[in-house]
PQR file with spaces between the fields and no chain letter, atoms N, CA, C, O and H, PARSE charges and radii, in Angstrom:
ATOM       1  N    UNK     1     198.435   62.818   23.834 -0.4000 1.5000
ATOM       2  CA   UNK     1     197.100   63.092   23.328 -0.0000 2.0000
ATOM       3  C    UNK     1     197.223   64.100   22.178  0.5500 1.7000
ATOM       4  O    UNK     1     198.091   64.958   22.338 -0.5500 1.4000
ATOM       5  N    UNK     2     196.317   64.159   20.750 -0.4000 1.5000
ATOM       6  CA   UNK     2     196.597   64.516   20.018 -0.0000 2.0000
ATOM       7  C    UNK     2     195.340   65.468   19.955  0.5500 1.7000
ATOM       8  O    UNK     2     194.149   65.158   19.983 -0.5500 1.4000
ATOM       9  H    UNK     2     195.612   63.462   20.620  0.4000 1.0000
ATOM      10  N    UNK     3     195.827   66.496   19.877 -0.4000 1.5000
ATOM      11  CA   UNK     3     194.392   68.128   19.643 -0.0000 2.0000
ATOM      12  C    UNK     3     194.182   68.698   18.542  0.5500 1.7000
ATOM      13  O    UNK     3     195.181   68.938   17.864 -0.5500 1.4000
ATOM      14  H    UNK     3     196.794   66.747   19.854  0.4000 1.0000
ATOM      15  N    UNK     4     193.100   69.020   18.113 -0.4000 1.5000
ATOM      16  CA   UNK     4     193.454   70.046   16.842 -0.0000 2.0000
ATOM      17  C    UNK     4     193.290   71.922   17.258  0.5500 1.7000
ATOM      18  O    UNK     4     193.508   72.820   16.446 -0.5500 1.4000
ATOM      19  H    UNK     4     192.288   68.825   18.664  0.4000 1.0000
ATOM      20  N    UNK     5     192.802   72.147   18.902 -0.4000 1.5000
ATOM      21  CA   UNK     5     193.032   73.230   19.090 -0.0000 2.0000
ATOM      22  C    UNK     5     193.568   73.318   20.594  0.5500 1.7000
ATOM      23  O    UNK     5     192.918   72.797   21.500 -0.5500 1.4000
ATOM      24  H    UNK     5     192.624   71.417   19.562  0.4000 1.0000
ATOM      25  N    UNK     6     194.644   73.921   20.812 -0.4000 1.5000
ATOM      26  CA   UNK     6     195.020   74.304   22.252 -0.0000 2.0000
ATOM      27  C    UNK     6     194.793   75.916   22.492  0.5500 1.7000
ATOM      28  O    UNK     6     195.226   76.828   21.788 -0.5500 1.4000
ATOM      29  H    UNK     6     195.171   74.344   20.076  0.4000 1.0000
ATOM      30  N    UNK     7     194.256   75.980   23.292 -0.4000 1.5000
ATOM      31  CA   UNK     7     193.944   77.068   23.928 -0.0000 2.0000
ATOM      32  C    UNK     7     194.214   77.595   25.230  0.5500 1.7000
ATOM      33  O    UNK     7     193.563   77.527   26.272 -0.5500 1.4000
ATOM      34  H    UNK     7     193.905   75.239   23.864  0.4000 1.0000
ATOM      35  N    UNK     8     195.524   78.239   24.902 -0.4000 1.5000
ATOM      36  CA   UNK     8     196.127   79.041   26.267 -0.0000 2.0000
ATOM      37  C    UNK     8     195.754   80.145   26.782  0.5500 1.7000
ATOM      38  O    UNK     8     195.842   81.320   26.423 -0.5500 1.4000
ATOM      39  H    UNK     8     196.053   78.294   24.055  0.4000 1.0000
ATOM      40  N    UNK     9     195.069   79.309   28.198 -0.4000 1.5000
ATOM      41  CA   UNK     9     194.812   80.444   29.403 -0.0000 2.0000
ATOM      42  C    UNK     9     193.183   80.141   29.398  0.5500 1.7000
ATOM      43  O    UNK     9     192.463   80.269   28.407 -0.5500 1.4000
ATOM      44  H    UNK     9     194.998   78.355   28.490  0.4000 1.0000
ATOM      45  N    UNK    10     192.786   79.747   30.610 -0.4000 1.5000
ATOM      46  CA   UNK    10     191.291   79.407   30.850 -0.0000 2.0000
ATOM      47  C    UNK    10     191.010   80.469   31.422  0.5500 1.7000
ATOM      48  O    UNK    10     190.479   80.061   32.454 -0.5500 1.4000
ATOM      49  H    UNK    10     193.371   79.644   31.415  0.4000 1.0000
ATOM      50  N    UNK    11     191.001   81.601   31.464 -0.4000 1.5000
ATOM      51  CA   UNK    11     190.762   82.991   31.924 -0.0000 2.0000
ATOM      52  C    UNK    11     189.344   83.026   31.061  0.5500 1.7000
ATOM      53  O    UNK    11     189.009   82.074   30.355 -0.5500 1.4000
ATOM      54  H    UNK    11     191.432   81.933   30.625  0.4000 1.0000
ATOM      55  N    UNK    12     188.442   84.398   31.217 -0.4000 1.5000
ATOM      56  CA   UNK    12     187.586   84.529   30.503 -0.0000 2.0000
ATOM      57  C    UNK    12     187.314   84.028   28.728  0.5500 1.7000
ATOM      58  O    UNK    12     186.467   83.350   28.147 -0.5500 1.4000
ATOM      59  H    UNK    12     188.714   85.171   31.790  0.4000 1.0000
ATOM      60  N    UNK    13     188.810   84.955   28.234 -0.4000 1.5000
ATOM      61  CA   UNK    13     189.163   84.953   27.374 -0.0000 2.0000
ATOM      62  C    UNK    13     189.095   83.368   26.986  0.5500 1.7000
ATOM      63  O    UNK    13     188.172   82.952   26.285 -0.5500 1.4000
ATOM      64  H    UNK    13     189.498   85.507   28.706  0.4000 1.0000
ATOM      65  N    UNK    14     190.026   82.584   27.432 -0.4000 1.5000
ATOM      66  CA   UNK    14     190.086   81.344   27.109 -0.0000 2.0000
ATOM      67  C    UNK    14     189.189   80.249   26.655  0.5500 1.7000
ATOM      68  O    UNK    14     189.239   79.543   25.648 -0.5500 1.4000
ATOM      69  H    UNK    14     190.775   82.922   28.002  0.4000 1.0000
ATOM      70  N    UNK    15     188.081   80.298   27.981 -0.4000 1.5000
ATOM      71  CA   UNK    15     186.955   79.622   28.205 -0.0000 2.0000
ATOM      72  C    UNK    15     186.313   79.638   27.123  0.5500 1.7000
ATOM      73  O    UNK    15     186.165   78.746   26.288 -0.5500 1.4000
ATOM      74  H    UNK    15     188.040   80.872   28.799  0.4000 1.0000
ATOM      75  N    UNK    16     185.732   81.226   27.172 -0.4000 1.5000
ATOM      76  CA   UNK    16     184.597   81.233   25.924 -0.0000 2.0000
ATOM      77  C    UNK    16     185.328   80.864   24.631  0.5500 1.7000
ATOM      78  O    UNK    16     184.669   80.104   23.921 -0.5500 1.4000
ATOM      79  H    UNK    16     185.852   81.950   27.851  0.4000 1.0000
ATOM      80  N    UNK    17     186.652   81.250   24.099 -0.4000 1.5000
ATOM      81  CA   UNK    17     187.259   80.572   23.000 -0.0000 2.0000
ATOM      82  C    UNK    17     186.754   78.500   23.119  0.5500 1.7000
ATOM      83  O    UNK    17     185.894   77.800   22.585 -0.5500 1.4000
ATOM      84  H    UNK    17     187.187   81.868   24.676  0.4000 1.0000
ATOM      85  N    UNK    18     187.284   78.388   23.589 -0.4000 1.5000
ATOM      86  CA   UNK    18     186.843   76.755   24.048 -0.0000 2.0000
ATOM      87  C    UNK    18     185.519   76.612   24.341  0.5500 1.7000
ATOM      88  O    UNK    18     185.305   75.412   24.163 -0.5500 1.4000
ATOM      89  H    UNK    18     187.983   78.957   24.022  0.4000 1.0000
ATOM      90  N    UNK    19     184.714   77.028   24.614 -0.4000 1.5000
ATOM      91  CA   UNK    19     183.349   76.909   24.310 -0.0000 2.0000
ATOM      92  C    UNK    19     182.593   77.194   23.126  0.5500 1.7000
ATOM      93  O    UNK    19     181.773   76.400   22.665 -0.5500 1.4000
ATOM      94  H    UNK    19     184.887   78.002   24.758  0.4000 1.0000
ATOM      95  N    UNK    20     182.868   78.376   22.596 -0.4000 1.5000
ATOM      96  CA   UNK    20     182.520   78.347   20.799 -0.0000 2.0000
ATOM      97  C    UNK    20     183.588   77.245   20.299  0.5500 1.7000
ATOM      98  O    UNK    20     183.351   76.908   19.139 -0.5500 1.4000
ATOM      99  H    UNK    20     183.534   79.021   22.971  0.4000 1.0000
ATOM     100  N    UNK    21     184.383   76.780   20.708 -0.4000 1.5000
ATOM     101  CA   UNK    21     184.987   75.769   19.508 -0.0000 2.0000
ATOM     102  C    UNK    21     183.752   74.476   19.744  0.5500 1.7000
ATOM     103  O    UNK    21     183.214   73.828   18.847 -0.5500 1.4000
ATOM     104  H    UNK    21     184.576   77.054   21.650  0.4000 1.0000
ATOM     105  N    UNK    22     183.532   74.361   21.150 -0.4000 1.5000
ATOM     106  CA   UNK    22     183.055   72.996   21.524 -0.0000 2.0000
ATOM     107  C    UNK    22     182.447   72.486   20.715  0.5500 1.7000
ATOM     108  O    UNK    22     182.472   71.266   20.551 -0.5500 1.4000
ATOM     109  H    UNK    22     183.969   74.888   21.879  0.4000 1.0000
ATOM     110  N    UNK    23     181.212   73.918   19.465 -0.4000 1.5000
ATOM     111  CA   UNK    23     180.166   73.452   18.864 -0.0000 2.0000
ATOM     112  C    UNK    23     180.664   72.698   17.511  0.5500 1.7000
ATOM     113  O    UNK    23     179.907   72.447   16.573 -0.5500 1.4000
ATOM     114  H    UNK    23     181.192   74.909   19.599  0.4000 1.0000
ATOM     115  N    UNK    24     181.904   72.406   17.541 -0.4000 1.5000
ATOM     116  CA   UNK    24     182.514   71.360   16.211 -0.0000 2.0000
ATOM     117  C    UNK    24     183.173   70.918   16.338  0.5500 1.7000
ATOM     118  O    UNK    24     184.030   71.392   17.084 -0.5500 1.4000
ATOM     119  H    UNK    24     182.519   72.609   18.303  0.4000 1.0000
ATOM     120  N    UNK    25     183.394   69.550   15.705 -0.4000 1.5000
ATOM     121  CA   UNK    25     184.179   68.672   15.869 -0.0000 2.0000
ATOM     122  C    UNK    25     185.363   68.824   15.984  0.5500 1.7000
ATOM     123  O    UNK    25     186.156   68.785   15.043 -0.5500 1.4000
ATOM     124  H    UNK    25     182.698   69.165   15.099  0.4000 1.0000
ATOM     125  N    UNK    26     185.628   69.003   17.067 -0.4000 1.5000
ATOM     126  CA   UNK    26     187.394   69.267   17.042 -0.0000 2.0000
ATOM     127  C    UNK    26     187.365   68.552   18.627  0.5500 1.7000
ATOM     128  O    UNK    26     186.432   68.392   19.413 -0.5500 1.4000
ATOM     129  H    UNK    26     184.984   69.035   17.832  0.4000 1.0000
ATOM     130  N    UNK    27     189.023   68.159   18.723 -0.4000 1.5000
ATOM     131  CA   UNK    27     189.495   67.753   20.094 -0.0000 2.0000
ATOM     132  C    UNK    27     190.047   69.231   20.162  0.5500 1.7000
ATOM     133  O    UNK    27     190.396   70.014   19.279 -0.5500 1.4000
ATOM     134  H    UNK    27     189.781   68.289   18.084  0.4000 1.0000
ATOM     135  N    UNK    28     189.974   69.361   22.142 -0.4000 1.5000
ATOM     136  CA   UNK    28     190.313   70.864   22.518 -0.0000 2.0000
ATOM     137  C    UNK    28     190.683   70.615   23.518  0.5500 1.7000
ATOM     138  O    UNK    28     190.098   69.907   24.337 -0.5500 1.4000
ATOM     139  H    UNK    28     189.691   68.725   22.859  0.4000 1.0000
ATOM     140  N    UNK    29     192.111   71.343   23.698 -0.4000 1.5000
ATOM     141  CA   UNK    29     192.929   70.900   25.180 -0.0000 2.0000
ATOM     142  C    UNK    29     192.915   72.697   25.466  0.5500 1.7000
ATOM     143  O    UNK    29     193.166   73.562   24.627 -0.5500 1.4000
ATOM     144  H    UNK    29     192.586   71.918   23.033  0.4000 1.0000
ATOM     145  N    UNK    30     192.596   72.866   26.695 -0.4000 1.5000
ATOM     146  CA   UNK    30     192.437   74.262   27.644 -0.0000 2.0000
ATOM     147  C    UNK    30     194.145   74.044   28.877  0.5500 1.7000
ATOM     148  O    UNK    30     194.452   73.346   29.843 -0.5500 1.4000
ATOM     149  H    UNK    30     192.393   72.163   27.377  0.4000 1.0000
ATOM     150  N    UNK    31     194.830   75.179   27.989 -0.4000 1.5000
ATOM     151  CA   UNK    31     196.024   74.600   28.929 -0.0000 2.0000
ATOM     152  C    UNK    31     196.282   76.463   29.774  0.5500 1.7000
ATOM     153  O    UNK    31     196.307   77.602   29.308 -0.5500 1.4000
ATOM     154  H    UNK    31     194.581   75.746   27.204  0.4000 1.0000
ATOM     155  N    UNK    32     196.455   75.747   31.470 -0.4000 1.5000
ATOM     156  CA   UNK    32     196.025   77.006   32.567 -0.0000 2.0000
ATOM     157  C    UNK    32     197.529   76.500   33.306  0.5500 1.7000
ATOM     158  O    UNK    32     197.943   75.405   33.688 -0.5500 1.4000
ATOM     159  H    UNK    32     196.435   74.821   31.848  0.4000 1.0000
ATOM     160  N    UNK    33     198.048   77.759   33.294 -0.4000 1.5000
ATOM     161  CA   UNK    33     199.348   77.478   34.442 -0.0000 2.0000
ATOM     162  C    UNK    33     199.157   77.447   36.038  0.5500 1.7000
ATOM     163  O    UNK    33     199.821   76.930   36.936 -0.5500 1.4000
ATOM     164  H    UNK    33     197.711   78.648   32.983  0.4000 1.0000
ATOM     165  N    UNK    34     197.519   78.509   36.021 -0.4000 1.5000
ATOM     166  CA   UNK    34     197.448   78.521   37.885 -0.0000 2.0000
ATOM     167  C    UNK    34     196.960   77.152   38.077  0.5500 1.7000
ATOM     168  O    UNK    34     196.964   76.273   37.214 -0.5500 1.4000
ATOM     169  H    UNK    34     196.979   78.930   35.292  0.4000 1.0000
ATOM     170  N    UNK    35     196.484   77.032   39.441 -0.4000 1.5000
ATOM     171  CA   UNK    35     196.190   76.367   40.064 -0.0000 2.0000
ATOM     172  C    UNK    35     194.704   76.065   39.454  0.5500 1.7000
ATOM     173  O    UNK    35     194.410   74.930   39.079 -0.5500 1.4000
ATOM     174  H    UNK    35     196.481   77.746   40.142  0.4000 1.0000
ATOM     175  N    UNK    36     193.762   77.188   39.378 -0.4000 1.5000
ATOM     176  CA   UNK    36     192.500   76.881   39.180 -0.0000 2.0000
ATOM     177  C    UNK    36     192.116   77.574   37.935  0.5500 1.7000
ATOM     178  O    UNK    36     192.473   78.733   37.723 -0.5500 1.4000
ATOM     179  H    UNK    36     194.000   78.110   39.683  0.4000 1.0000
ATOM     180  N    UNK    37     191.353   76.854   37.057 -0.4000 1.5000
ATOM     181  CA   UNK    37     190.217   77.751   36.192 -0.0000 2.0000
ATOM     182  C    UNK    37     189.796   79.484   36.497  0.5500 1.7000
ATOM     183  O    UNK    37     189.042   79.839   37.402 -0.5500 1.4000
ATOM     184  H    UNK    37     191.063   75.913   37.229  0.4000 1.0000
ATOM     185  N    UNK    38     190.366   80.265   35.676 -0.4000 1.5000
ATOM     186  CA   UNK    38     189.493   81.970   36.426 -0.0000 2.0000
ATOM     187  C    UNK    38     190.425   82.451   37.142  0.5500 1.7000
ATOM     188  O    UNK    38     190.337   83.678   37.185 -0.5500 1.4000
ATOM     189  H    UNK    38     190.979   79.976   34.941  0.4000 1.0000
ATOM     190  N    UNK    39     191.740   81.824   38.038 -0.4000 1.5000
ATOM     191  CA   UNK    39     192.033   82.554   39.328 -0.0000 2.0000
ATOM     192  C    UNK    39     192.485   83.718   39.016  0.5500 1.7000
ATOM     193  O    UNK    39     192.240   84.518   39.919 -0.5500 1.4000
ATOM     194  H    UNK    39     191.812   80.827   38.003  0.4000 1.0000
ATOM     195  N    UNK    40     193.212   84.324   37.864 -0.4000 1.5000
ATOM     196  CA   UNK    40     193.682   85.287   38.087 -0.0000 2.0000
ATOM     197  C    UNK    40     192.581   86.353   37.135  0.5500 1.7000
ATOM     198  O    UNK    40     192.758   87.559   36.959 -0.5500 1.4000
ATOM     199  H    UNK    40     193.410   83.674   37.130  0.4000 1.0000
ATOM     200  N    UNK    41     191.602   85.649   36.683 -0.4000 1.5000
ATOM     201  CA   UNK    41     190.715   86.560   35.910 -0.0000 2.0000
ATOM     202  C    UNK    41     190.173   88.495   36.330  0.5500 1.7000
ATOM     203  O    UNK    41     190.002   88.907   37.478 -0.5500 1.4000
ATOM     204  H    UNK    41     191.458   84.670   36.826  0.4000 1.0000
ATOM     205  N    UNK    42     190.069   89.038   35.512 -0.4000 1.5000
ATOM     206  CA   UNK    42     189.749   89.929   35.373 -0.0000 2.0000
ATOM     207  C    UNK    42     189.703   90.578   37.019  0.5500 1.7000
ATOM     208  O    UNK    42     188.667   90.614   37.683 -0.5500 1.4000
ATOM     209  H    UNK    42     190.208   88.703   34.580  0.4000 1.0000
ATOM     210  N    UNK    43     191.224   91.134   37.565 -0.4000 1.5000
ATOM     211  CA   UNK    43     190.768   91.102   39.212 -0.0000 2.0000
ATOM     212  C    UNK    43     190.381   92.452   39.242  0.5500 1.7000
ATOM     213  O    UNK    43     190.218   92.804   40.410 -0.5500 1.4000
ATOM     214  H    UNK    43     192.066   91.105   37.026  0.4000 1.0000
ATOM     215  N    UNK    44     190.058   93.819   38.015 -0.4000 1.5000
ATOM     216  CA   UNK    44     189.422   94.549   38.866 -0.0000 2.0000
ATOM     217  C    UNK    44     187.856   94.755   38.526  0.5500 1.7000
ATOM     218  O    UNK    44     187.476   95.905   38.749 -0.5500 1.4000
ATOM     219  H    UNK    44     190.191   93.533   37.066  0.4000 1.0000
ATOM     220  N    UNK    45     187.020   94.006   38.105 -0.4000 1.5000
ATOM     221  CA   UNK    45     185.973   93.100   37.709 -0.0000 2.0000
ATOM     222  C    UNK    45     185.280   93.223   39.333  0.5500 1.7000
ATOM     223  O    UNK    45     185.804   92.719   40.326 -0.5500 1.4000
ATOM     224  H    UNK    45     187.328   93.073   37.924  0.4000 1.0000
ATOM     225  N    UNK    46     184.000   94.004   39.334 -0.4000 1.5000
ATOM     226  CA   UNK    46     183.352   93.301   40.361 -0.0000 2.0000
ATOM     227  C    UNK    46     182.233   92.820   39.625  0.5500 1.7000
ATOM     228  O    UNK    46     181.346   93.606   39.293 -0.5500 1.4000
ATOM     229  H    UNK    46     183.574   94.413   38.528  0.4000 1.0000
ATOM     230  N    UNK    47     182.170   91.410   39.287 -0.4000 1.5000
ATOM     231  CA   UNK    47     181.582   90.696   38.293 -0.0000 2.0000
ATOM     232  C    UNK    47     179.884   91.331   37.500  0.5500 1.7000
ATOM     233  O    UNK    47     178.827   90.709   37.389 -0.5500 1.4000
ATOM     234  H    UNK    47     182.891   90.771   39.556  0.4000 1.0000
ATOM     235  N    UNK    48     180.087   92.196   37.241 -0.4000 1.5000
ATOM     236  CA   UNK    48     178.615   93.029   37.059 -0.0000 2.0000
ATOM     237  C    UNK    48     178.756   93.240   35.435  0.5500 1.7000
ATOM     238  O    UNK    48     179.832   92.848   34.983 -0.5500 1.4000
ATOM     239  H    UNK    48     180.945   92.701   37.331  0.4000 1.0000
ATOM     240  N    UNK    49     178.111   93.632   34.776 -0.4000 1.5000
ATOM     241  CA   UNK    49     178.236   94.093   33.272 -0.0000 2.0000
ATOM     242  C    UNK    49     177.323   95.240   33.193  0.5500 1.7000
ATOM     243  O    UNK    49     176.202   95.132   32.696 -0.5500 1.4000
ATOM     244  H    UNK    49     177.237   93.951   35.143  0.4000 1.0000
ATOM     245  N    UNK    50     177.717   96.177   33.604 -0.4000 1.5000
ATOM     246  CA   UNK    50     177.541   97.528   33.261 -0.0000 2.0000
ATOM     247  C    UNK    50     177.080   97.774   31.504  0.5500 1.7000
ATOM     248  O    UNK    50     177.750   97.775   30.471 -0.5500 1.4000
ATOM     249  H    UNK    50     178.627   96.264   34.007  0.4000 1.0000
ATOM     250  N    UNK    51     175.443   97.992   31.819 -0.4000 1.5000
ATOM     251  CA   UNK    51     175.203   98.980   30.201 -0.0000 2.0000
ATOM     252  C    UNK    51     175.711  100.254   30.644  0.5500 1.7000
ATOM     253  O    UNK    51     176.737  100.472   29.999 -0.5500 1.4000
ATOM     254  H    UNK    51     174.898   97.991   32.658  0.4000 1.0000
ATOM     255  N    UNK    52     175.540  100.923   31.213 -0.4000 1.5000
ATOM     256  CA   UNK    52     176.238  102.278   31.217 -0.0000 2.0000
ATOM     257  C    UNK    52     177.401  102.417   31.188  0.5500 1.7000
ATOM     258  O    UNK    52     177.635  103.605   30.964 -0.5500 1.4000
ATOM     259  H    UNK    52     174.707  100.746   31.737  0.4000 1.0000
ATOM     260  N    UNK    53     178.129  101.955   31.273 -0.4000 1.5000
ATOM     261  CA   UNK    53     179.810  102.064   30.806 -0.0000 2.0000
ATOM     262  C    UNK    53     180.271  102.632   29.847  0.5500 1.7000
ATOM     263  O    UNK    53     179.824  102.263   28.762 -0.5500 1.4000
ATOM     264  H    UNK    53     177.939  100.990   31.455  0.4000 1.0000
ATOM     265  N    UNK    54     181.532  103.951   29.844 -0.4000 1.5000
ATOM     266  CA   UNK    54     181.138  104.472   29.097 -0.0000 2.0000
ATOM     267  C    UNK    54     180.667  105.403   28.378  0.5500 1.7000
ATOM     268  O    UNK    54     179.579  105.276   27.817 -0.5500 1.4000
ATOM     269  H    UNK    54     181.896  104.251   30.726  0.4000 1.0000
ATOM     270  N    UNK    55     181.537  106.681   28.260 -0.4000 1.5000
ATOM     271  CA   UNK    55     180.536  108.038   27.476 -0.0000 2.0000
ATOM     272  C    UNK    55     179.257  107.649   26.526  0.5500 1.7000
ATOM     273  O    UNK    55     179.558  106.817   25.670 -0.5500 1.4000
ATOM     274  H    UNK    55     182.421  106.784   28.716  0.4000 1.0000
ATOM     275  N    UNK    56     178.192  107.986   26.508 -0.4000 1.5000
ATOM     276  CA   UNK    56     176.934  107.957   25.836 -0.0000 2.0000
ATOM     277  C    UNK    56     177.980  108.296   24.173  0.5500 1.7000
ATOM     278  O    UNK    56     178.934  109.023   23.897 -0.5500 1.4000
ATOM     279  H    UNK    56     177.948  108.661   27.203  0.4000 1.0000
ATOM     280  N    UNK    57     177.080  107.250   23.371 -0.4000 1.5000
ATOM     281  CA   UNK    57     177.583  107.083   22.101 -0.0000 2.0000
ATOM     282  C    UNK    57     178.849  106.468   21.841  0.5500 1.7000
ATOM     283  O    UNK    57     179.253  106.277   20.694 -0.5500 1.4000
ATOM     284  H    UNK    57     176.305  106.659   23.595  0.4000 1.0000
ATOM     285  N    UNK    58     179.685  106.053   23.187 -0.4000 1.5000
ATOM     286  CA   UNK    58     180.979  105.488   22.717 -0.0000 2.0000
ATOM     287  C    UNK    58     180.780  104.060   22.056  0.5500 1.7000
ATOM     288  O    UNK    58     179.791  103.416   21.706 -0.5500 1.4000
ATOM     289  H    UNK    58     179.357  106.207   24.119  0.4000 1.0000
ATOM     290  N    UNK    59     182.338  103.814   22.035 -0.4000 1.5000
ATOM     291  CA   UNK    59     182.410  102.227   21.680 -0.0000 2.0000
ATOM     292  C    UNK    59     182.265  101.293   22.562  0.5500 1.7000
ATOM     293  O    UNK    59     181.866  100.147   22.354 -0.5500 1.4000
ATOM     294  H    UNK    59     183.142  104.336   22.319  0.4000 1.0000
ATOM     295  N    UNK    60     182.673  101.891   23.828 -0.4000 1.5000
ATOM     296  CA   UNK    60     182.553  101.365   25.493 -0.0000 2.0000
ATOM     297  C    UNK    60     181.319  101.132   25.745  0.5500 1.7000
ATOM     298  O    UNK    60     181.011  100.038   26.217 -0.5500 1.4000
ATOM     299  H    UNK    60     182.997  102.822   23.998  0.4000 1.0000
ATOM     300  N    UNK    61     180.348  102.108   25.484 -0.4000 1.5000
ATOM     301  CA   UNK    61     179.136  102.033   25.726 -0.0000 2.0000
ATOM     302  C    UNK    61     178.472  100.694   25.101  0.5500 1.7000
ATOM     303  O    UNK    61     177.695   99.827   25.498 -0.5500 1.4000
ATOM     304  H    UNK    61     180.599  102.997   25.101  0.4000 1.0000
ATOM     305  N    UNK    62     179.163  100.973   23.956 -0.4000 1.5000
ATOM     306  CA   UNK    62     177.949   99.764   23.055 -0.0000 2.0000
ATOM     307  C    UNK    62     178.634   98.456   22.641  0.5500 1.7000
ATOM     308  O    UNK    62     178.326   97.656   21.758 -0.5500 1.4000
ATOM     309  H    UNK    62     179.795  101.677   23.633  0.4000 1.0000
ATOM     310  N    UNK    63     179.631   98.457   23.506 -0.4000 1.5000
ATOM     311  CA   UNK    63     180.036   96.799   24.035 -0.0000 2.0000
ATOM     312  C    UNK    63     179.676   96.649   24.706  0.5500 1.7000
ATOM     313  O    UNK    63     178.897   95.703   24.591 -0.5500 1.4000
ATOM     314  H    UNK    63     179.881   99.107   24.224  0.4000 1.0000
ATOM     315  N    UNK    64     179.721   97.204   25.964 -0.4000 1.5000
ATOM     316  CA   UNK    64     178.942   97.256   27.308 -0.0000 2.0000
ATOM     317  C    UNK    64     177.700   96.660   27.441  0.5500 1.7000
ATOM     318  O    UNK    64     177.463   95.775   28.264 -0.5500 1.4000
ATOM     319  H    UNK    64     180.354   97.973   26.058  0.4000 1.0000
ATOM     320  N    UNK    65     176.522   97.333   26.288 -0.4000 1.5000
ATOM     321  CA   UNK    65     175.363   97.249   26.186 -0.0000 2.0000
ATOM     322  C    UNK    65     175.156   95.988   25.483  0.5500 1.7000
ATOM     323  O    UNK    65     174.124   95.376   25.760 -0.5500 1.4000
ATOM     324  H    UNK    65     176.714   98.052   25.620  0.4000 1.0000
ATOM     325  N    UNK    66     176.064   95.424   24.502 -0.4000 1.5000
ATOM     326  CA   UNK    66     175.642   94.423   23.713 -0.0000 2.0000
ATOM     327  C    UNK    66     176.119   93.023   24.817  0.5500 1.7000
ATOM     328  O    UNK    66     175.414   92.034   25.015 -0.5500 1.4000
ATOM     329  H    UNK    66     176.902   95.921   24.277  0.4000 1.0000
ATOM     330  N    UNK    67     177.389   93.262   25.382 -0.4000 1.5000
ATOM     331  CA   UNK    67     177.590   92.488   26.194 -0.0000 2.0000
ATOM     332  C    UNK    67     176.435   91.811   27.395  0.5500 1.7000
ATOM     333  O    UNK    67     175.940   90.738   27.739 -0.5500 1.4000
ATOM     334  H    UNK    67     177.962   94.066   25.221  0.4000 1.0000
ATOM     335  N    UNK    68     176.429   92.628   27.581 -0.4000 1.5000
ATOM     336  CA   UNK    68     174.695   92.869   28.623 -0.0000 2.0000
ATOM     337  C    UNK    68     173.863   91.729   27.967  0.5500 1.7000
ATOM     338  O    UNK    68     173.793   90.587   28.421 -0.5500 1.4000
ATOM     339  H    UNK    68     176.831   93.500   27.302  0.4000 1.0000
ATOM     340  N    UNK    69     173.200   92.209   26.767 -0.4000 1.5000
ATOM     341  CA   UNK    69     172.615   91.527   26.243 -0.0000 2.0000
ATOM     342  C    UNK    69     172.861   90.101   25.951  0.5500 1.7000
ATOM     343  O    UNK    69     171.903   89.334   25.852 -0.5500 1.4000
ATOM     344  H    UNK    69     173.258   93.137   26.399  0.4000 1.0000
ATOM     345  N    UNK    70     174.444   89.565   25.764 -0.4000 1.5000
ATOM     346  CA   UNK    70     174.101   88.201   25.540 -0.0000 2.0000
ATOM     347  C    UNK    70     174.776   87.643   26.775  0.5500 1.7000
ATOM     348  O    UNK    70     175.471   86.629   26.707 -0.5500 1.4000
ATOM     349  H    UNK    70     175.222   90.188   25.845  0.4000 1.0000
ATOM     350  N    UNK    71     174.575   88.292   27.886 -0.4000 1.5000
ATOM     351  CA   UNK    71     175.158   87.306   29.104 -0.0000 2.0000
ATOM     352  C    UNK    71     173.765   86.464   29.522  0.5500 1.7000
ATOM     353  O    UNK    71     174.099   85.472   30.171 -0.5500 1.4000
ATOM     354  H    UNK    71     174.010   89.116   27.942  0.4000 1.0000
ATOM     355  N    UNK    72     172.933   86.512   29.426 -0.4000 1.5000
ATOM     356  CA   UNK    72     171.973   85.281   29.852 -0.0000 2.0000
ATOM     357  C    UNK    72     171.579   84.254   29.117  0.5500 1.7000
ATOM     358  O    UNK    72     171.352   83.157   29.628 -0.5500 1.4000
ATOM     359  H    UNK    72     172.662   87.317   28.899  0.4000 1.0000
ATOM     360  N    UNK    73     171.456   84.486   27.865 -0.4000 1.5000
ATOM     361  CA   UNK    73     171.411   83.450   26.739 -0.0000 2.0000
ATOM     362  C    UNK    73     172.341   82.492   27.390  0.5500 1.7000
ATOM     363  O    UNK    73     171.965   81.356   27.676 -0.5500 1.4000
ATOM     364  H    UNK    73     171.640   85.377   27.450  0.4000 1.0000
ATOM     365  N    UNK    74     173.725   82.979   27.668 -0.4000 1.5000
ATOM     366  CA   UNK    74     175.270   82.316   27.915 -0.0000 2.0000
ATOM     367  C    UNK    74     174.972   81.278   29.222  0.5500 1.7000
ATOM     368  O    UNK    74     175.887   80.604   29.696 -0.5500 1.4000
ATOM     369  H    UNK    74     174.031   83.902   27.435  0.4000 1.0000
C-alpha cells in the first residue's frame, strides 16, 4: 500500500497528527507497535485538563488554559 504520510505512534501525539492530516487529501497509514491504540499514552495523566496548571502567568498556565479551551470543539 502506497501513503503519502506515515505517522509513528498512535499515542496522543500521533492521533491528533492523523486527524489534522485527515482534512486533505492525502492517504495516511498510523503505524502503533502496542497492541492497542493509546495503551501506553500519557500514564501519569489522570485524563483531566487542568486550567490551573501551572504558576499564574506561566507558559504552563496558558497551554493549560488554551488547551482547555479547544478540548470540546475536538
Amino acid at each position: 500500500m502506497q501513503v503519502d504520510v506515515a505517522v509513528i505512534g498512535a499515542g496522543i501525539a500521533g492521533t491528533m497528527i492523523a486527524r489534522e492530516l485527515s482534512k486533505y487529501r492525502l492517504r495516511i497509514a498510523v503505524l502503533e507497535r502496542e497492541a492497542e491504540v493509546g495503551l501506553g499514552c500519557t500514564k501519569a495523566s489522570n485524563s483531566v485538563i487542568h486550567s490551573t496548571a501551572g504558576a499564574k502567568g506561566s507558559r504552563t498556565a496558558r497551554l493549560a488554559t488554551e488547551s482547555n479551551l479547544l478540548f470540546e470543539p475536538l
